[in-house]
N, C-alpha and C positions, 0 to 999 in steps of 0.2 A: 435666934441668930446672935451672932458678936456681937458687939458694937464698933464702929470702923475705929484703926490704930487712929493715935491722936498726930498731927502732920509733924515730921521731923523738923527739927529748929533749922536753919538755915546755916549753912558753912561757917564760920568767922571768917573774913577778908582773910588775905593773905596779906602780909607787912608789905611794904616797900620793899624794891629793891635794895637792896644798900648802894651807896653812890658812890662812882669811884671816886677813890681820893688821889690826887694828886701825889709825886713822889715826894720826900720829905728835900725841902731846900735851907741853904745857911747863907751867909753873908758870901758875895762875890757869884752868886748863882745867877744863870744869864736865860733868856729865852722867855716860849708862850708861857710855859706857869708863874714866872714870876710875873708877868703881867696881869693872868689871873689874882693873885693874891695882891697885886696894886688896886686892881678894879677893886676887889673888893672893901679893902682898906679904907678906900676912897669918897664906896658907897656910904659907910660904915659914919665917917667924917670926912665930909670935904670939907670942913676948916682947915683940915691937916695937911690939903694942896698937896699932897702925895701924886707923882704924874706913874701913869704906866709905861715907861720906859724900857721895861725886860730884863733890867738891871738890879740886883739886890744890891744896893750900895747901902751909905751911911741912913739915908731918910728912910730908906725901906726896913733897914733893920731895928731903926729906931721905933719906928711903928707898929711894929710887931713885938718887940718887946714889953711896949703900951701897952699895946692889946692884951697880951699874953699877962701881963701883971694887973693890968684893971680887971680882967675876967678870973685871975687868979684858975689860968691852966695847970694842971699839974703834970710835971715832970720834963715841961718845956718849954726854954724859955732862951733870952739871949738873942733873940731874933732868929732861933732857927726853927723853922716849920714842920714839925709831924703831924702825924694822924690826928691828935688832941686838937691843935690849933686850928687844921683845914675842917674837922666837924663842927669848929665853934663858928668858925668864920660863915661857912655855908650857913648854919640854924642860922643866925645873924642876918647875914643878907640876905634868905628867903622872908626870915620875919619882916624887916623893911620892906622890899620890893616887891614879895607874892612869887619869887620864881630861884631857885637855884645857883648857886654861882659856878656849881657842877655837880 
């Protein structure tokens, strides 16, 4: 007789879903996302007393270009937010807190 097949290896996991990202916002953008991207800012540094307000003014855009130039994003920058900055931002805040910032 054969000898029995050896047990097939197990699946690999399937990745994460990818997360959605937020649409990309710039200076003078109003509403829930930009208070999404104040929490997180905030998380990030609360020295920086950044309030979630909904409001992309002057402090919000300066924080973001912080970010964007300490992390050294590429290809954006000036306080306006694409996909680059809301992936960095998210890895960031999950690293801190254990949980997603979306």
């Amino acid at each position: 007789p054969k000898p029995p097949a050896p047990p097939k290896p197990p699946a690999p996991p399937k990745p994460p879903a990818p997360s959605k990202v937020p649409v990309s916002i710039g200076p003078g953008a109003k509403g829930e996302t930009v208070k999404l991207l104040q929490r997180g800012l905030y998380a990030l540094n609360p020295a920086g007393k950044l309030a979630a307000t909904g409001v992309m003014d002057t402090a919000t855009v300066r924080a973001v270009a912080d970010f964007q130039r300490f992390f050294k994003i590429p290809g954006e920058s000036g306080g306006k937010v694409g996909p680059k900055t809301w992936h960095f931002l998210n890895f960031l805040y999950a690293t801190k807190t254990g949980k997603k910032l979306f």
